[in-house]
C-alpha positions in Angstrom: -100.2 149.5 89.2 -98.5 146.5 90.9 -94.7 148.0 91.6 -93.9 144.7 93.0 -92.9 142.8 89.7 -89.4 141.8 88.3 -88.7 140.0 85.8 -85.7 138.0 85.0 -85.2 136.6 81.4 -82.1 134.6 79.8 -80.7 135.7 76.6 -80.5 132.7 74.4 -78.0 132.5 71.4 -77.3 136.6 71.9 -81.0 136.7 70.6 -81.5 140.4 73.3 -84.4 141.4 71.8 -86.5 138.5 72.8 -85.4 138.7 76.4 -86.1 142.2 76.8 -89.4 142.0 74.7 -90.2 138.9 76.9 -88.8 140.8 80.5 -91.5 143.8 79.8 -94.5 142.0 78.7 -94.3 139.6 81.8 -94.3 143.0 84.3 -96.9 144.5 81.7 -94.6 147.6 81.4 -97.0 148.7 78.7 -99.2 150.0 81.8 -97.0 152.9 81.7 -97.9 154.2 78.4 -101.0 156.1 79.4 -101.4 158.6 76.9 -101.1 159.5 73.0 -97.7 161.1 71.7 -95.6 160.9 74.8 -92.1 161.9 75.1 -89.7 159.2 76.5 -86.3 159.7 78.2 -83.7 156.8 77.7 -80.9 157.0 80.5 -78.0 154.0 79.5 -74.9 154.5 81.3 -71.9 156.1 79.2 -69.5 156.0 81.6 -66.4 156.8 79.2 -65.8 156.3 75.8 -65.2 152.8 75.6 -66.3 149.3 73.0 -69.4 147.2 74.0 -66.6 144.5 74.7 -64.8 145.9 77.8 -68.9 146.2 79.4 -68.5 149.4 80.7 -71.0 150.9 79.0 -74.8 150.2 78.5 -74.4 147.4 75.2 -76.2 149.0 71.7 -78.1 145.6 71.2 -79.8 146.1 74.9 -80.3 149.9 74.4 -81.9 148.8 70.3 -84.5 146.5 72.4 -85.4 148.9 74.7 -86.1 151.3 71.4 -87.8 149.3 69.6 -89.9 147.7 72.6 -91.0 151.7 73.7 -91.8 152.7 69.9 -94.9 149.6 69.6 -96.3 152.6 71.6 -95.8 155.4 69.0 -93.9 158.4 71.5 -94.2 161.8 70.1 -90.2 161.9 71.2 -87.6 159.3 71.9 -84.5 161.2 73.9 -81.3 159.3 74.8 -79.3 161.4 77.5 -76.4 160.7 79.7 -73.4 162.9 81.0 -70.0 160.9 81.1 -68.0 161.0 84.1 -65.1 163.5 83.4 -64.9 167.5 83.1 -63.7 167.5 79.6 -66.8 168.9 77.2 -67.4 167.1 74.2 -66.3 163.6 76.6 -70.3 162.1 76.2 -70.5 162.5 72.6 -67.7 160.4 72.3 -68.8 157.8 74.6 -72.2 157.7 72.8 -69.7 157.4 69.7 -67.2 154.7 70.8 -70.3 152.6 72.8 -72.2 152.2 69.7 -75.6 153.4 71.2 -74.9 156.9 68.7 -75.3 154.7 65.7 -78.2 152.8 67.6 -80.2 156.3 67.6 -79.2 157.2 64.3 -80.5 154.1 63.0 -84.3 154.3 65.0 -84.7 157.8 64.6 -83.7 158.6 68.6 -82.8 162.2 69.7 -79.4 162.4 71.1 -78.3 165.2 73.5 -75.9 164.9 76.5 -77.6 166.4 79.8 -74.8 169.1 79.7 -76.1 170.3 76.2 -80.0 171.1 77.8 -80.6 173.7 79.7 -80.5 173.3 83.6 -82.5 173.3 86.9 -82.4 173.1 90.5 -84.7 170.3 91.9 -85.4 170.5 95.8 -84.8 167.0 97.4 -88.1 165.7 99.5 -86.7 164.3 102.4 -83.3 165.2 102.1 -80.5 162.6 103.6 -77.5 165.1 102.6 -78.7 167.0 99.8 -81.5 169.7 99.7 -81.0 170.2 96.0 -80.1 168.6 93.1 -79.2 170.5 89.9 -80.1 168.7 86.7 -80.7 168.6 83.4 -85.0 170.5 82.7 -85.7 166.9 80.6 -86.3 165.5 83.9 -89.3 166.9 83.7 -90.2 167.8 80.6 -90.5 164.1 79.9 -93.8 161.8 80.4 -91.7 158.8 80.9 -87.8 157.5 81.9 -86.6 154.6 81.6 -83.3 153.5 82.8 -81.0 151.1 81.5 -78.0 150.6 83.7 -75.7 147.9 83.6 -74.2 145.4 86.1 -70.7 146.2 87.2 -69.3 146.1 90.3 -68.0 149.3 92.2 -65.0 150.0 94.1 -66.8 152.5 96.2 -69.9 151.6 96.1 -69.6 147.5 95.7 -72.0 147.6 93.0 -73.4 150.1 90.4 -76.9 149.6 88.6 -80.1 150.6 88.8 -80.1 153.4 91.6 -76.3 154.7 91.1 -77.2 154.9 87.3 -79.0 157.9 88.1 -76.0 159.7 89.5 -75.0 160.3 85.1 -78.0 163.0 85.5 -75.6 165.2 87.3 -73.2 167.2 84.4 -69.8 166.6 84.0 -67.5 168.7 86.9 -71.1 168.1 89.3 -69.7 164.4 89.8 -66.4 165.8 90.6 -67.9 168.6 93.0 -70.1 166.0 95.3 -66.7 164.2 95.4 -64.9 166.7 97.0 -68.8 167.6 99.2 -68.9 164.2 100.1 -65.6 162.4 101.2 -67.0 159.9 103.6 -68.0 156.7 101.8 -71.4 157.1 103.7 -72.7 160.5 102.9 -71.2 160.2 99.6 -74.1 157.5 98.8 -76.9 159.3 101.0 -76.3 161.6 98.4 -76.3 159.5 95.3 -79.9 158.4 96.7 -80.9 162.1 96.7 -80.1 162.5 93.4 -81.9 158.9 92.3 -84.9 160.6 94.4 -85.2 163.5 92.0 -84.5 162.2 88.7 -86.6 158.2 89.5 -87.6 156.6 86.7 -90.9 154.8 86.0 -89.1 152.2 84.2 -85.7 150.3 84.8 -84.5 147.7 82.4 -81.2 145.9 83.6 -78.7 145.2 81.0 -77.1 141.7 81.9 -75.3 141.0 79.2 -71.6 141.2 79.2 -70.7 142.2 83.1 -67.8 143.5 85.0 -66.4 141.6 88.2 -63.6 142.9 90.4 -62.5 146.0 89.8 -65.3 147.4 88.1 -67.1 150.1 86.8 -64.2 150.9 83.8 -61.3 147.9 84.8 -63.3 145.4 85.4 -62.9 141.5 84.1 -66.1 141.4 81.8 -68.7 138.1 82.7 -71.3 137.4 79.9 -73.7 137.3 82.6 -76.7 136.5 79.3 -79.5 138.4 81.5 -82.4 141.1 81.7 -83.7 142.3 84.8 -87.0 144.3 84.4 -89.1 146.0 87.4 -90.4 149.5 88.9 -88.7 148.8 92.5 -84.6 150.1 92.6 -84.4 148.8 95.7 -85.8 145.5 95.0 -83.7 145.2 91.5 -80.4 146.3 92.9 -80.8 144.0 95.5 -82.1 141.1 93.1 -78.7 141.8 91.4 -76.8 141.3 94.8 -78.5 138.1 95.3 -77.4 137.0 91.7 -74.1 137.8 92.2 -73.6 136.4 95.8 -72.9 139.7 97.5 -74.6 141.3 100.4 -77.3 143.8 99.9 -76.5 145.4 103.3 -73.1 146.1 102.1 -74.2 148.4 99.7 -74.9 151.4 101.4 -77.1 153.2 98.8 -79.3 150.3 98.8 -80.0 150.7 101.8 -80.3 154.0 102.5 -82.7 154.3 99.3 -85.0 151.8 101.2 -85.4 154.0 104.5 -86.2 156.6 102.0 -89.2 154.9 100.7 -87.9 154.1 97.2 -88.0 150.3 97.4 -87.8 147.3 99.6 -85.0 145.3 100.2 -87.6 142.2 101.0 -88.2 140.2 98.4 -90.7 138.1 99.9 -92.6 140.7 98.5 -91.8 140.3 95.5 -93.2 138.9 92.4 -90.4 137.3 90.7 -91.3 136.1 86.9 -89.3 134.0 84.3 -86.4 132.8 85.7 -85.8 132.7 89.3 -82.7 133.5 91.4 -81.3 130.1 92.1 -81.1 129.1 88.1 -79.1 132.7 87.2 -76.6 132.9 90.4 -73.3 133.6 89.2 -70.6 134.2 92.1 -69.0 137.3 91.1 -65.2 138.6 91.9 -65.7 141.9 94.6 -63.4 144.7 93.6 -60.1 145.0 96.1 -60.5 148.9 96.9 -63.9 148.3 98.2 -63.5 149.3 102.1 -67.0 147.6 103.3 -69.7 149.4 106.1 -69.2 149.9 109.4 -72.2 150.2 111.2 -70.8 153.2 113.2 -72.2 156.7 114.0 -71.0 159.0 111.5 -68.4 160.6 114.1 -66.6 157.3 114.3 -67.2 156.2 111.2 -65.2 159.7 109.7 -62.4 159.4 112.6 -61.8 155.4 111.3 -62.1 156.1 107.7 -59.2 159.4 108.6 -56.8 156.4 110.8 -57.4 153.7 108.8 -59.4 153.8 105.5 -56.9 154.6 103.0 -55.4 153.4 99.6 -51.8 153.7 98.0 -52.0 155.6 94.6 -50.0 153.7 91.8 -49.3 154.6 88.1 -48.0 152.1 86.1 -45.6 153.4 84.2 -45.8 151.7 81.0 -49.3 152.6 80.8 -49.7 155.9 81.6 -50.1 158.3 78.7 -50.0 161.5 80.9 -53.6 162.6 78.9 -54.2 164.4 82.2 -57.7 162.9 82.3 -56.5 161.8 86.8 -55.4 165.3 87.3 -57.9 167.0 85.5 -61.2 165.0 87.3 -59.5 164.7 91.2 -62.1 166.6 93.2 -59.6 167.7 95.8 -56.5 168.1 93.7 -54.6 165.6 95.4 -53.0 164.2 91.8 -50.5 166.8 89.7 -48.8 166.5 86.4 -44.8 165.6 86.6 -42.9 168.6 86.7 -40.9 167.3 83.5 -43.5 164.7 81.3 -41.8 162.1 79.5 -43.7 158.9 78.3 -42.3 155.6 80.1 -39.9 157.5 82.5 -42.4 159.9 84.8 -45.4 159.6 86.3 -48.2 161.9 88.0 -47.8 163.3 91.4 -50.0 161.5 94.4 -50.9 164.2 97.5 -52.2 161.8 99.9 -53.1 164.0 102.6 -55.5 165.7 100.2 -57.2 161.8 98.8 -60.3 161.4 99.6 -60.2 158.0 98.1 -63.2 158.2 95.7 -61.2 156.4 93.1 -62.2 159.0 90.2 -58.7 158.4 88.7 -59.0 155.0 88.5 -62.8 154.7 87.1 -61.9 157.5 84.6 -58.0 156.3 83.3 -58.8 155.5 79.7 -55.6 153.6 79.7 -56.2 151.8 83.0 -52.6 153.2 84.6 -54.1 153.6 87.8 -54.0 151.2 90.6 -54.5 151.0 94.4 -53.1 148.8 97.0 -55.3 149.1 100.2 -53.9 150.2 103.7 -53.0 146.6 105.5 -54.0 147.3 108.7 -57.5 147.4 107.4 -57.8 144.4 105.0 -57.4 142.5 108.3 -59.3 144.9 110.1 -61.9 144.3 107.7 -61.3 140.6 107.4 -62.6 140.0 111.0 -65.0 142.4 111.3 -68.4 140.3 110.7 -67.4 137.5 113.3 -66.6 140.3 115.9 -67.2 144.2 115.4 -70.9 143.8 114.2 -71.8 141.0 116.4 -71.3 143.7 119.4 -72.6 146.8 117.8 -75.7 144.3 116.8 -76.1 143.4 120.7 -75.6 147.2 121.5 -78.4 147.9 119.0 -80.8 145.0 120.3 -80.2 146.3 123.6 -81.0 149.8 122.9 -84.2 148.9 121.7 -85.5 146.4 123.9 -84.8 149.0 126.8 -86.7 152.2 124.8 -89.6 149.3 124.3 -90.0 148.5 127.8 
């Protein structure tokens, strides 16, 4: 099977369906089908319960394709799976709910359970960059087939979320929270959500393009009707497709990168075989979100020091927003936000321990009333500001150096 395929299709006149019928017969994703009465595992991305219209979630009309594309093949099973990102149970139902993709399976005959609802298993990690184990939902692999169908949205920690941080929705509810709180540094935090892409990879990934989020995505986002499907078997090579599209820098997002020196993907897409459309007719500059703290390409002792000194954001409620639902408090890894000591609407607000921020922005990814804002450390925006023309340049010489001395 040729791995080195994507496809990249318009969606003309909302018409999804031909786009994603059109991106999977041009990789001849039909390959995969290579056996009677298989059971097929659909991971969208339910993020939170939200409407197709704010493109958080994985849109219903993308997700119906997909369906309807995989049951040509007659599957024993269609299963649709995800596990939203808060501890409260009952939290991806209603995302399945509120996104529309609940009515989608109702409608083609798809299983719905949220990974939290299956019973559970430990997967050890081949080649482990932080984690040795991974513990998961047993459809993993009690499937024949996955396919994955995350949307593009950029990330304040991560720059962008799609194809490989998708995965991260196979760990369960308070997991999320816990490899928070394991892995404060921005760095290892994404080694490890490239551990967990390594144990629960799909065959399959189809990208949903449709409405976007720019800035401060994945949940406050401005939505883009990007009108795109991306469809390949490479992560590497689609998330990094994706940065191309949107004008940012593949080396900026760390999981990319790290996935490749795990031998998931490439990042080279000379070697790629691009169908349909090609990159120069779909770019489409989009806004990066203002909590995003870049890459340093530091060793990890001066990378945690720098990220302790410098690398920090001011925690702010809005107080005509906040509801005091609890949903910050409740999902802070490290405990670091607290209910008022008196709650009343309009007049109080939650309480902010910054020594105890680890500045994974949970609070303001899961705020269903988007009362959570950060304004970044100044020191470091201009830190950060300068830090290509001068700070890489001479670790980059460093690096040169260091080889061309171990070569000769």
């Amino acid at each position: 099977m040729n791995n080195n395929k994507i496809a990249i299709t318009k969606i003309i006149k909302d018409d999804v369906k031909k786009a994603v019928f059109d991106a999977l017969d041009l990789i001849n994703a039909k390959i995969l089908f290579t056996k009677m009465n298989m059971k097929i595992l659909i991971k969208p991305n339910l993020l939170k319960p939200k409407s197709p219209k704010y493109a958080v979630t994985t849109h219903p009309d993308v997700f119906r394709a997909v369906v309807q594309w995989v049951k040509q093949f007659n599957p024993e099973k269609i299963i649709t799976s995800d596990s939203s990102g808060t501890k409260k149970r009952g939290i991806t139902d209603n995302s399945c709910k509120v996104s529309g993709i609940k009515a989608v399976c109702e409608e083609e005959n798809v299983e719905w359970i949220p990974f939290e609802k299956t019973a559970r298993e430990v997967y050890q990690v081949k080649n482990p960059l932080v984690l040795k184990e991974v513990p998961s939902s047993v459809l993993l692999h009690e499937v024949d087939l996955i396919i994955n169908i995350p949307k593009i949205k950029t990330h304040g920690q991560c720059l962008l979320t799609c194809s490989i941080k998708n995965m991260f929705g196979t760990l369960v509810l308070e997991l999320k929270s816990k490899t928070h709180k394991m892995f404060p540094n921005n760095l290892d935090f994404n080694c490890a959500i490239v551990d967990i892409y390594s144990v629960s990879q799909p065959q399959l990934t189809i990208i949903d393009g449709f409405y976007c989020q720019e800035g401060n995505g994945p949940s406050m986002g401005d939505v883009v009707k990007l009108d795109l499907i991306l469809a390949g078997f490479d992560p590497v090579a689609l998330d990094t497709t994706v940065c191309k599209i949107i004008d940012f820098n593949p080396g900026d997002v760390i999981h990319i990168i790290k996935a490749e020196q795990k031998g998931l993907g490439t990042t080279d897409l000379t070697k790629i075989d691009f169908l349909g459309e090609n990159i120069n007719s779909v770019k489409r500059k989009f806004k990066k979100p203002k909590l995003f703290e870049g890459f340093l390409p530091l060793p990890k002792r001066y990378n945690d020091f720098l990220e302790k000194i410098f690398i920090y954001s001011i925690i702010k409620f809005e107080k005509s927003k906040c509801k005091l639902c609890s949903v910050c408090w409740n999902n802070c890894p490290t405990k670091a936000i607290t209910p008022p000591k008196k709650s009343k609407l309009g007049k109080t607000i939650p309480k902010w321990n910054r020594p105890n921020c680890i500045v994974c922005y949970c609070c303001a990814e899961l705020c269903p009333h988007e009362a959570v804002d950060f304004k970044r450390n100044f020191i470091w925006s201009i830190f950060m500001k300068f830090r290509l023309s001068i700070l890489e340049k001479i670790f980059n010489i460093l690096y040169n150096l260091k080889r061309f001395l171990k070569i000769n």
